[in-house]
C-alpha positions as CSV (number, residue, x, y, z in Angstrom):
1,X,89.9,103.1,80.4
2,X,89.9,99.6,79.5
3,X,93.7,99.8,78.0
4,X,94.9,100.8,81.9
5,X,94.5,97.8,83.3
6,X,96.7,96.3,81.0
7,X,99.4,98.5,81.7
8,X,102.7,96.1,82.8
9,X,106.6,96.1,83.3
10,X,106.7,98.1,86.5
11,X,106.8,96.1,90.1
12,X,103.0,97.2,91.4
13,X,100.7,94.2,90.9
14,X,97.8,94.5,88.4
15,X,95.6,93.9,90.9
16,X,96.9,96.8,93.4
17,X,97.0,98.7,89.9
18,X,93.0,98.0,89.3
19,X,92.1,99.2,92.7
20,X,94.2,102.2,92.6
21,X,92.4,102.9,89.3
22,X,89.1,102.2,91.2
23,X,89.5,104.9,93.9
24,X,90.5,107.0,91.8
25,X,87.0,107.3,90.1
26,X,88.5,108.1,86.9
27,X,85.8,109.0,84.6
28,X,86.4,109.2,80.2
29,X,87.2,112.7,79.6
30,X,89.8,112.9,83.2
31,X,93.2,113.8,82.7
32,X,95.9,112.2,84.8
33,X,99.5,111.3,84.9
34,X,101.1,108.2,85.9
35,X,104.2,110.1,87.6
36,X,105.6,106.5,88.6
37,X,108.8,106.2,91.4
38,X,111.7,105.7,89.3
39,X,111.9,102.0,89.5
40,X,112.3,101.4,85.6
């Protein structure tokens, strides 16, 4: 989980990123795609 956070180069701030991330109450073993808007 710890890698996420340091995910970069798109326009969402890493701070909207880590909240996001929060909600989503991913848990190790959860599967989920980063789909993203077609910015980059």
């Amino acid at each position: 989980m710890r890698e996420l956070i340091g995910v970069s180069g798109g326009p969402t701030k890493p701070e909207i990123v880590a909240v996001s991330l929060f909600k989503l109450d991913i848990r190790d073993g959860d599967v989920f795609a980063d789909v993203g808007c077609g910015t980059g």
